[in-house]
C-alpha positions as CSV (number, residue, x, y, z in Angstrom):
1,X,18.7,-28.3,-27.3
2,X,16.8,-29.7,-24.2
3,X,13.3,-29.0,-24.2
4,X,11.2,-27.8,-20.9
5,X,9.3,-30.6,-19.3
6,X,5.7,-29.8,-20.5
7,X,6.7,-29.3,-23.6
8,X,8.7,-32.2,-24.0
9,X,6.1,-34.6,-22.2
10,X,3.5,-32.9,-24.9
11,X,5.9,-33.9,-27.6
12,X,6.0,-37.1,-26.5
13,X,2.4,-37.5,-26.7
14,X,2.5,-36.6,-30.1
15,X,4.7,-39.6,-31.1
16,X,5.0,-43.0,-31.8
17,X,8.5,-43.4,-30.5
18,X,10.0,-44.3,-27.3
19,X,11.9,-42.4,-24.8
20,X,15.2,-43.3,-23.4
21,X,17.2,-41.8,-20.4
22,X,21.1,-40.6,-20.6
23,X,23.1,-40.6,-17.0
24,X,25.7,-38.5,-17.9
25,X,28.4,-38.5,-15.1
26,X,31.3,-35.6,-14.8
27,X,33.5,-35.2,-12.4
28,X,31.7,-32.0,-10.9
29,X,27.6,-33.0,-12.0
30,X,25.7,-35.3,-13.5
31,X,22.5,-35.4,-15.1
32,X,19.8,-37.4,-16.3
33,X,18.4,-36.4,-20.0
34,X,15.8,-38.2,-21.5
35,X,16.1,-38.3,-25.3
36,X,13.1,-39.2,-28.1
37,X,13.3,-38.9,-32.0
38,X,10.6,-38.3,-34.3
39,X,11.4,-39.5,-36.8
40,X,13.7,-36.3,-38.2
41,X,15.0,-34.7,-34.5
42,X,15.9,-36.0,-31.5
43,X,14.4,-34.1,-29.1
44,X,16.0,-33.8,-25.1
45,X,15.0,-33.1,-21.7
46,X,16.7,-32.6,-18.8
47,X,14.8,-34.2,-16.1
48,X,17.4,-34.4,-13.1
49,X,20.5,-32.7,-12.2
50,X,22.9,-33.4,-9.3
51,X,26.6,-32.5,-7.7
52,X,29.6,-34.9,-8.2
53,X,31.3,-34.1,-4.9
54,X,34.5,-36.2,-3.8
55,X,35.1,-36.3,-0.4
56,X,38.9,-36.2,1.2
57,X,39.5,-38.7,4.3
58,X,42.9,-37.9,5.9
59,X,45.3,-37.6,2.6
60,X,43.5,-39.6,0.5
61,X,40.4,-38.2,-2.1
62,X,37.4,-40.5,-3.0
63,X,34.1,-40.5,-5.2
64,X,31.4,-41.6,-3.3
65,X,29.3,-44.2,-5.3
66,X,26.6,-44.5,-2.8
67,X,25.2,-41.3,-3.6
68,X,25.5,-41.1,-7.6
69,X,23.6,-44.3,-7.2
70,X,20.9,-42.3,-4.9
71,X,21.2,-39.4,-7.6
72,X,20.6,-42.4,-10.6
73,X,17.7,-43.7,-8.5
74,X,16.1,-39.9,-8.5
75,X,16.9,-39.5,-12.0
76,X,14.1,-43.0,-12.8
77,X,11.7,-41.5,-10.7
78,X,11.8,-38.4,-12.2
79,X,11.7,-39.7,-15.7
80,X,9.0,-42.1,-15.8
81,X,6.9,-39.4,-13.9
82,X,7.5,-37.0,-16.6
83,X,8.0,-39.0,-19.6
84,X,5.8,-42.2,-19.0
85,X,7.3,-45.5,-20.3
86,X,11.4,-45.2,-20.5
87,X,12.4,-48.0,-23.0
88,X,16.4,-47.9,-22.4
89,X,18.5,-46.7,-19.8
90,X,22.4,-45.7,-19.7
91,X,25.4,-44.7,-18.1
92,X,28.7,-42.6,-18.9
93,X,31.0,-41.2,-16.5
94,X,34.8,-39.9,-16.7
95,X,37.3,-42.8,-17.2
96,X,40.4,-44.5,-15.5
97,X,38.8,-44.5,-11.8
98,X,37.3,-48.4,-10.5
99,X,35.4,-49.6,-7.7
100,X,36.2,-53.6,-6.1
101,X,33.5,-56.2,-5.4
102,X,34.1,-58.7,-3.3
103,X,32.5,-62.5,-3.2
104,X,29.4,-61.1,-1.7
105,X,29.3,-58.2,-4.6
106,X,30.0,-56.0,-2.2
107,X,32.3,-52.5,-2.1
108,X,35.3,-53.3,-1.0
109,X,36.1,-49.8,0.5
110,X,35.7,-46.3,-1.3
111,X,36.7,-45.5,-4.7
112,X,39.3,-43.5,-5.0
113,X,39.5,-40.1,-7.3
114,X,42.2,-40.2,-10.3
115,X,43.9,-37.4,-8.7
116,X,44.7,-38.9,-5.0
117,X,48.0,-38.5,-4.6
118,X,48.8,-42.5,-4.2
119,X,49.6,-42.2,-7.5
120,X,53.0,-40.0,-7.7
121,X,55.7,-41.7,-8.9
122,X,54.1,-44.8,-10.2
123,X,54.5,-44.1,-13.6
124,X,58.4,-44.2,-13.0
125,X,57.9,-47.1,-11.0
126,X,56.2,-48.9,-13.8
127,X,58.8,-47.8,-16.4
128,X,61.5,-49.1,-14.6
129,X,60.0,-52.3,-13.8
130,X,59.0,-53.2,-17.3
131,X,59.9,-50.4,-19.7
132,X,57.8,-47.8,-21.5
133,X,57.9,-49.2,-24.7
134,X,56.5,-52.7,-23.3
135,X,53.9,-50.9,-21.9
136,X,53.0,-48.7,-24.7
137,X,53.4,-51.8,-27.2
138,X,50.7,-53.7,-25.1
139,X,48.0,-51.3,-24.8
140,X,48.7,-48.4,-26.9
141,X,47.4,-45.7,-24.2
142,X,49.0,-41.9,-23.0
143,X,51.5,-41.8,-20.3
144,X,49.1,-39.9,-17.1
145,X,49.8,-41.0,-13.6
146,X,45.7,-40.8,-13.3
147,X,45.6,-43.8,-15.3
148,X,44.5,-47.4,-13.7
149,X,47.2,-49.3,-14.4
150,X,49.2,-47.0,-11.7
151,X,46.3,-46.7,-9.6
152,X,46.7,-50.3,-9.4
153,X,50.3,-50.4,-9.2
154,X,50.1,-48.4,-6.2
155,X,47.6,-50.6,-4.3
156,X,49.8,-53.5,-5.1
157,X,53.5,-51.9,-4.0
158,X,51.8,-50.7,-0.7
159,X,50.6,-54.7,-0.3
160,X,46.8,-53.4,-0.1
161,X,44.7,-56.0,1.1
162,X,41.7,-54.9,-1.0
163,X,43.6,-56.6,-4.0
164,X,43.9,-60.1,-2.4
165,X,39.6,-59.5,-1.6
166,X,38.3,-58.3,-4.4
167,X,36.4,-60.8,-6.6
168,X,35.3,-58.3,-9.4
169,X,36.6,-55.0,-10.8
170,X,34.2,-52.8,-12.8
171,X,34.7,-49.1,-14.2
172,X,32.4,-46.7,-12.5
173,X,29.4,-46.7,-14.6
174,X,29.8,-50.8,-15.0
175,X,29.4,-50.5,-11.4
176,X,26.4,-48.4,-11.9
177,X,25.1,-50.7,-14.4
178,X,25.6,-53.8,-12.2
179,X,23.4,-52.0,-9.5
180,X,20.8,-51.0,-12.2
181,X,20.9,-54.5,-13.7
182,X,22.6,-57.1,-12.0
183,X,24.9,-57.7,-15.1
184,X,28.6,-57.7,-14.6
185,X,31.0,-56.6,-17.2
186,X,33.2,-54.2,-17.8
187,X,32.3,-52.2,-21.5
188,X,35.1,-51.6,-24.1
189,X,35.5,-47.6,-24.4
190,X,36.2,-47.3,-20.8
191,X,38.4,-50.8,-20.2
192,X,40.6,-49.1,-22.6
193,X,41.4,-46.3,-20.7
194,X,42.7,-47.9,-17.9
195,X,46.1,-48.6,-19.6
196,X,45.6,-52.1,-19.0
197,X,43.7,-53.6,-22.0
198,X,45.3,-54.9,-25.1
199,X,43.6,-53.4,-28.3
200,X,44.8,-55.4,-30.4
201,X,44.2,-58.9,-28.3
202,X,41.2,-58.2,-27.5
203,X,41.5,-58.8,-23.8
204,X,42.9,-57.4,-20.9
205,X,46.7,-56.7,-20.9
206,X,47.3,-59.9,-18.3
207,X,50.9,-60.8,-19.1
208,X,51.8,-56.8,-18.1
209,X,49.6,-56.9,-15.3
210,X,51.9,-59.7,-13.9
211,X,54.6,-58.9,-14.9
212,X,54.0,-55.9,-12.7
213,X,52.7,-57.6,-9.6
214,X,49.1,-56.8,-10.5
215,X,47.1,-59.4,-9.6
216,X,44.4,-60.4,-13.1
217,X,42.0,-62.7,-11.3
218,X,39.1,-60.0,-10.9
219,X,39.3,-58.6,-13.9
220,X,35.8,-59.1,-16.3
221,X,34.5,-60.0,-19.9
222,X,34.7,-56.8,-22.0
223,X,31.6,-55.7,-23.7
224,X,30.9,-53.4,-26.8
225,X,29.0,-50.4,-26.8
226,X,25.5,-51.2,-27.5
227,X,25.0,-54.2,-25.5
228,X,21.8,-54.5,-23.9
229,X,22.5,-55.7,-20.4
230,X,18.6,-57.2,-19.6
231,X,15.8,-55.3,-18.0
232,X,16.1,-53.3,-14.9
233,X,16.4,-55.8,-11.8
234,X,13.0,-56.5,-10.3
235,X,13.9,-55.3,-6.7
236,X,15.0,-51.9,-8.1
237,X,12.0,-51.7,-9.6
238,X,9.9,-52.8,-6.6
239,X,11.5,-50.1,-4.6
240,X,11.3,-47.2,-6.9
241,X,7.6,-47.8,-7.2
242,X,6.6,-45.7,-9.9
243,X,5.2,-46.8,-13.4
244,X,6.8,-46.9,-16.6
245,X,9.9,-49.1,-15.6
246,X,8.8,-52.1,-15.6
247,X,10.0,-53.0,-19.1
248,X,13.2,-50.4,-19.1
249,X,16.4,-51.8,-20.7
250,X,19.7,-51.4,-19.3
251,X,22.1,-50.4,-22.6
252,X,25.5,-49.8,-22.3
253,X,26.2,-46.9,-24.8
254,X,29.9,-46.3,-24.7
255,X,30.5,-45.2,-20.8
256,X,33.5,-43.3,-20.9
257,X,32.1,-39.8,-21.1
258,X,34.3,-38.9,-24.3
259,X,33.2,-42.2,-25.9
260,X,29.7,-41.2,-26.0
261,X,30.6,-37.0,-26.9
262,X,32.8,-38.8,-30.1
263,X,29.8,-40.7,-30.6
264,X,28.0,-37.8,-30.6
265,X,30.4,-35.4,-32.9
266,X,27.9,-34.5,-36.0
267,X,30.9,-35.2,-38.8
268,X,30.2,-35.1,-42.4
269,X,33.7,-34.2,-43.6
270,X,36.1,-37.0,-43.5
271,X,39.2,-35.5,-42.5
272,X,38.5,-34.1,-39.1
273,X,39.2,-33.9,-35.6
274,X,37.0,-33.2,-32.4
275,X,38.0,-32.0,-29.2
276,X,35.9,-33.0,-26.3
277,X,35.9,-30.0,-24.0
278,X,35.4,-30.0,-20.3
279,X,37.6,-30.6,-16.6
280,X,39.8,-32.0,-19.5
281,X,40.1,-31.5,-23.3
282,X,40.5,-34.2,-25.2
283,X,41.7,-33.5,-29.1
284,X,42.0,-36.9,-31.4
285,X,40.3,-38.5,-34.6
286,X,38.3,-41.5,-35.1
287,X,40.2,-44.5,-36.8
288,X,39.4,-47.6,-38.0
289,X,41.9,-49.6,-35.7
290,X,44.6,-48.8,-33.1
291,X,48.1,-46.6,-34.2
292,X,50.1,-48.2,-31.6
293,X,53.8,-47.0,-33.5
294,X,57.3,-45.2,-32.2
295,X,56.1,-42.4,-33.2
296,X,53.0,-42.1,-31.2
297,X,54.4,-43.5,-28.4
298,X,56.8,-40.8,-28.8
299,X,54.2,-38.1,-29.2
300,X,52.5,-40.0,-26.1
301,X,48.7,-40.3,-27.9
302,X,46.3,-42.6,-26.8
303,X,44.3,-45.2,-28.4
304,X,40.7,-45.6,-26.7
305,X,37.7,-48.1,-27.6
306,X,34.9,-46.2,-30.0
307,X,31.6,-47.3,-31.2
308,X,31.0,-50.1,-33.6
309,X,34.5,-51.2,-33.5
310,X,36.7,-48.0,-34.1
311,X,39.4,-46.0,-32.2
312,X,39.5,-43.0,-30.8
313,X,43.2,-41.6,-31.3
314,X,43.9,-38.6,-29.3
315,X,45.7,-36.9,-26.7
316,X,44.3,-35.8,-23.1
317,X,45.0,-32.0,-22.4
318,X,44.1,-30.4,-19.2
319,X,41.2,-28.5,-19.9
320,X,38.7,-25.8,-18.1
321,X,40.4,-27.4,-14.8
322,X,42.8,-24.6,-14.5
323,X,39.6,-22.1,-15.0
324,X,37.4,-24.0,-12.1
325,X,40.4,-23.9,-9.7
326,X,40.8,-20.4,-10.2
327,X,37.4,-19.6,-10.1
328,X,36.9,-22.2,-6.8
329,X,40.2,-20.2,-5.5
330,X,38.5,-17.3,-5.4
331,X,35.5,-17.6,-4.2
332,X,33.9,-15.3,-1.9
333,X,34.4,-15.9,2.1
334,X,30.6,-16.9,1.7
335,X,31.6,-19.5,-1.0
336,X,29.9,-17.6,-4.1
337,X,31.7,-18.3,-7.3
338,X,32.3,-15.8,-10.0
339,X,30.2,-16.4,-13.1
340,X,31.8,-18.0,-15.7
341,X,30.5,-15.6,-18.2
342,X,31.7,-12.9,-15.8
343,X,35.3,-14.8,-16.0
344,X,35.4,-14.4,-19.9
345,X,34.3,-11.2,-20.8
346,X,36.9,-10.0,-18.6
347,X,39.2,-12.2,-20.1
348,X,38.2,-10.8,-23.5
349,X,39.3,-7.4,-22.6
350,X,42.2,-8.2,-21.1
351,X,45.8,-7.9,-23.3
352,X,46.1,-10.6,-25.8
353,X,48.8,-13.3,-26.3
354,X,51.0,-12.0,-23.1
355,X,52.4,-15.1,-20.9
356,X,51.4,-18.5,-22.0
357,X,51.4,-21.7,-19.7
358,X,51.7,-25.5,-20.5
359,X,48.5,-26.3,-19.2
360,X,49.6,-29.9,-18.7
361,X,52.8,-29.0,-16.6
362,X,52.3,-31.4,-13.4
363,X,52.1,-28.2,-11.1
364,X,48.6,-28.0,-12.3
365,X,47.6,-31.8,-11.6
366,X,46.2,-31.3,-8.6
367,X,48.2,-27.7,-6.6
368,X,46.1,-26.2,-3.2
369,X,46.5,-22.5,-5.1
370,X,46.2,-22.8,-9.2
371,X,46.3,-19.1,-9.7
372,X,49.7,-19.4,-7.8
373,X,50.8,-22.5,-9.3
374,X,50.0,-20.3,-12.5
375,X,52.4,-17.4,-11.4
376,X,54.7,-19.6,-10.3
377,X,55.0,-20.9,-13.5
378,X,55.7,-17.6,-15.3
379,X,58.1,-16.7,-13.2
380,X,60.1,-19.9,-13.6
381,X,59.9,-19.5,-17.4
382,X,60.9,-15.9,-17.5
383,X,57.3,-14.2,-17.9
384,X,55.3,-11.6,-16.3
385,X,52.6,-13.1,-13.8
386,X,49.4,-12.1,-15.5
387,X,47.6,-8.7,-14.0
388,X,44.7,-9.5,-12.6
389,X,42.0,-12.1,-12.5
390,X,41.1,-11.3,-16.6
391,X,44.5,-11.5,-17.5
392,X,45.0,-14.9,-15.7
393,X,41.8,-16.4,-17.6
394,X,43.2,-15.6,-20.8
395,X,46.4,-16.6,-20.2
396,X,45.0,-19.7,-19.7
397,X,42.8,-20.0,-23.0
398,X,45.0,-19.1,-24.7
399,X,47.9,-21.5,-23.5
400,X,44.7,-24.2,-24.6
401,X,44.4,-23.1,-28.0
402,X,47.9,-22.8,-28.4
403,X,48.5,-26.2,-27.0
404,X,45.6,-27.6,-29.3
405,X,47.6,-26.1,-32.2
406,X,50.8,-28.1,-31.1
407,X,48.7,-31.8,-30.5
408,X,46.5,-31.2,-33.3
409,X,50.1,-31.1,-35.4
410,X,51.0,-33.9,-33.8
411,X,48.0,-35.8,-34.7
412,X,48.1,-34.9,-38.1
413,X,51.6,-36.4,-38.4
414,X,50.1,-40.0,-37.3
415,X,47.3,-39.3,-39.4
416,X,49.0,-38.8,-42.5
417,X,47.1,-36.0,-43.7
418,X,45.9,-32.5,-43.0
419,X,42.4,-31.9,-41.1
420,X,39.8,-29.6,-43.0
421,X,38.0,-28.6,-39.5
422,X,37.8,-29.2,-36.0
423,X,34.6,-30.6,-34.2
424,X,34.1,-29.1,-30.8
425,X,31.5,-30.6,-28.4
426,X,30.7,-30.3,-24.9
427,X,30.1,-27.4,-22.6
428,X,33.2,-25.8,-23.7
429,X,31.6,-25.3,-27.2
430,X,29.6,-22.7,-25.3
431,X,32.9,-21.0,-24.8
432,X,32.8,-18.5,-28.0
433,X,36.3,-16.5,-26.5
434,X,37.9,-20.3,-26.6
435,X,36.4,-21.2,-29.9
436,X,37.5,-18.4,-31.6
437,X,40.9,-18.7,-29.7
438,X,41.3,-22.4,-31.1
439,X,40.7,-21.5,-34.8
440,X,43.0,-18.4,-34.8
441,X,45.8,-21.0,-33.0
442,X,45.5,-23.7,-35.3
443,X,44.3,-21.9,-38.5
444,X,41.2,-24.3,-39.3
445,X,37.5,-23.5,-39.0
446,X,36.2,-24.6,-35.4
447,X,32.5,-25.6,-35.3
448,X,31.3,-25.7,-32.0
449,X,28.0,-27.8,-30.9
450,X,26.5,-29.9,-30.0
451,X,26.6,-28.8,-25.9
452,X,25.1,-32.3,-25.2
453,X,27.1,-34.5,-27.3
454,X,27.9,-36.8,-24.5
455,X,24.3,-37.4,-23.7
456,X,23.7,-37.4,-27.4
457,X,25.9,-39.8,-27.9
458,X,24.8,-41.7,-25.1
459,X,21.0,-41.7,-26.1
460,X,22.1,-42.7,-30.2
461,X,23.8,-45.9,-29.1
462,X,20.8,-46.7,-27.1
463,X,18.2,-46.0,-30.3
464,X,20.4,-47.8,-32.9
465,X,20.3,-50.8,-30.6
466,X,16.6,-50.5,-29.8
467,X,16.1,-49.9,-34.2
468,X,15.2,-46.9,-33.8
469,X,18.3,-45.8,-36.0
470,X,19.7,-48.1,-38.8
471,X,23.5,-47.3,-37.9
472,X,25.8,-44.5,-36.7
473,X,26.0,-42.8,-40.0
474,X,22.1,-42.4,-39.7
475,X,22.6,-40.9,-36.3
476,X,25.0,-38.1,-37.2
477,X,22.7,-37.0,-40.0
478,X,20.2,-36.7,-36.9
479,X,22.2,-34.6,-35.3
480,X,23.0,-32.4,-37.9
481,X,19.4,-31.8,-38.4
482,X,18.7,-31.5,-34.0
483,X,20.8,-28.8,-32.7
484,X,22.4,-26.0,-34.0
485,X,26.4,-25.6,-34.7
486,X,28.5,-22.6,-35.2
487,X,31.5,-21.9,-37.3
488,X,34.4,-20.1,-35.8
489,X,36.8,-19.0,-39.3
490,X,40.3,-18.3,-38.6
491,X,41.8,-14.7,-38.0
492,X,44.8,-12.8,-37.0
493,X,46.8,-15.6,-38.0
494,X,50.3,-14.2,-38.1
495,X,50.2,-13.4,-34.7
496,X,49.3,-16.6,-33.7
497,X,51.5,-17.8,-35.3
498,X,54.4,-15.5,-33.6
499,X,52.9,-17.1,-29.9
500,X,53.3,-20.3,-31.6
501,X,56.6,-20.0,-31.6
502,X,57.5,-18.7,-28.4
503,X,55.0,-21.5,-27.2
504,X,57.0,-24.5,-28.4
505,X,60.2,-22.6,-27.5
506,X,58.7,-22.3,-23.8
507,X,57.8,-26.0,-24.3
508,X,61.0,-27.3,-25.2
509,X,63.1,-25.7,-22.8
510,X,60.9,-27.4,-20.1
């Protein structure tokens, strides 16, 4: 749990050990948490929050860099005022999205957000150029149109000139490392999202790249989570002019944002699986080296970069997206949003297991009206549109737990073996009607916490490279022992099981 600032700058006082400070980048907010450990806790504190806003320009949608580095910049000041001397500093954000430098390290226009609509069609396009399986065979990642390799794709079939300038690509938070520290790389959990990294080379996928039209010459080294990048640069440090930075580290934990919540998943049974639970949901296990087969390719699982050398094999599953662009639809005139807690005890009341969705259907990618897109979709599947705003929220939980059920088979299947529980970290383990909802669906115990992983996961990185920790293993224990978990036991399972049914029906016949 995060502590308030007096009280956590007291604790700190207390102790021997050193602080360190989590950016923790979403695609609505980020925050910076500062994290200590005692010894037997780790301790937080949230010292700065701030929006992630992107910003449409004529039919294209962008992130605006400029001020998440301004919000990064806050973040220092407000850390070293509160906690004194920060020893490491690091950055996670969502994956797949870039920025360009060019010879002058330099933007090379605005980043653009995973779901502009450049995008549509490229995965077709790819295909056809070079063949799923090729693709699949040399990097082992999901099928999404969100993913780099067709954001790149795109740039290269319209003949974008930003291709031919660029000099270096980095991921979003290697971009936000560079600034922090001058050091140019591109770290391993998020390289391997883009769908252009080879796993099991090592190196970035540069025969497909061609093959494709993509030009390679930009492309970085790939680091491993846990790298220590140097000190903050000198000029940053100069400008931010407060104490307590001048001997900051800049340590890249693992920067893709589910990286770092896997990293922060407090596991003691073996056989498990997480789901990461945000914008998206992301359901997978951690093994010890990529399952790049026909059959996941088939089952269309992806194989992202882990800490100390593993694999994170799962599946991406749109997740509390359809919730926030119901709730954004319907906003007050003033703008006012509903409270979320408002949203689900009136889901909780509403009728249960009535029409179900698949919440990964493409209508829901990116629509101008997701409750319509959502009664749209009942309609052409031969349901009732849900009544009312309750009814429409747990349709949609629902249709998430159910479609857990059907991926979590899935993985189990490439696993070989039955999981014994499912990890749920993130704010959606703050979601008890979902929780519940995913044990009933899948028939496992759900334990729910930590809330923070990502910035847990972010921070334990940082201390086992510092020595603060002796390994990984060490740091899960920690966890265990910080924050508290709850157990969700399965219930009502036969007629989960029933919607089950008529779920995979609904999902074949699309």
């Amino acid at each position: 749990m995060c502590l308030p600032f007096a009280r956590f700058a007291s604790t700190l006082r207390g102790m021997t050990s050193r602080s360190f400070l989590a950016f923790d980048i979403g695609a609505e907010s980020g925050r910076a948490i500062a994290g200590a450990f005692d010894g037997s806790a780790l301790r937080l504190s949230e010292v700065h929050r701030f929006p992630n806003k992107p910003v449409r320009v004529g039919p294209h949608l962008y992130w605006n860099p400029l001020a998440l580095w301004d919000e990064i910049q806050a973040g220092l000041r407000k850390a070293a005022a509160q906690c004194g001397t920060i020893a490491g500093a690091g950055v996670d954000t969502w994956g797949v999205d870039f920025a360009l430098l060019d010879a002058r390290d330099e933007l090379v226009g605005n980043p653009h957000h995973y779901r502009d609509a450049r995008t549509d069609g490229m995965v077709g396009e790819a295909c056809a150029c070079v063949g799923r399986e090729r693709i699949f065979e040399s990097t082992g990642i999901q099928f999404m149109q969100i993913n780099t390799l067709y954001q790149l794709l795109a740039m290269a079939r319209a003949g974008a000139p930003a291709l031919e300038i660029a000099r270096t690509f980095l991921m979003m938070p290697d971009l936000l490392h560079f600034w922090l520290s001058g050091y140019k790389a591109c770290e391993f959990s998020n390289a391997t999202t883009t769908q252009c990294y080879d796993p099991r080379a090592g190196d970035w996928a540069r025969d497909l790249l061609a093959s494709l039209g993509i030009p390679t010459h930009f492309l970085p080294a790939v680091i491993q989570p846990g790298t220590d990048l140097g000190p903050l640069s000198p000029a940053l440090v100069r400008a931010l002019d407060t104490g307590g930075l001048e001997a900051t580290r800049v340590i890249a934990p693992a920067t893709h944002d589910t990286g770092s919540a896997v990293a922060g998943v407090p596991a003691s049974a073996e056989r498990y699986a997480y789901i990461s639970s945000g914008t998206w949901s992301l359901l997978g296990a951690v093994v010890p080296r990529p399952v790049i087969t026909p059959q996941a390719l088939q089952f269309n699982f992806t194989n992202e970069g882990g800490v100390g050398g593993t694999f994170r094999l799962l599946k991406n599953i749109m997740g509390m997206w359809l919730v926030q662009e119901c709730r954004r639809k319907w906003a007050s005139p003033a703008g006012d949003l509903i409270p979320y807690s408002e949203l689900f005890a009136m889901a909780e009341q509403a009728p249960a297991l009535g029409p179900l969705v698949d919440p990964d259907d493409a209508t829901f990618l990116h629509p101008d009206d997701m409750p319509a897109a959502i009664a749209d979709y009942c309609r052409r599947t031969g349901q009732p549109v849900p009544d009312g705003r309750g009814a429409m929220v747990r349709c949609i939980l629902e249709s998430l737990a159910l479609k857990y059920r059907y991926t979590l088979n899935q993985l189990q299947a490439l696993l070989g073996y039955s999981v014994e529980v499912i990890h749920v970290v993130g704010g959606g383990a703050q979601n008890a009607l979902l929780c519940q909802f995913t044990a009933d669906a899948c028939g496992v115990p759900v334990m729910a916490g930590p809330v923070e992983a990502t910035a847990i996961g972010n921070l334990l990185v940082q201390m086992v490279t510092f020595g603060e920790l002796a390994s990984m293993d060490d740091a899960r224990q920690v966890i265990r022992r910080s924050f508290p978990l709850v157990t969700y036991e399965p219930r009502a399972v036969a007629r989960w099981d029933d919607a089950y049914a008529r779920f995979e029906a609904m999902l074949c016949r699309a």
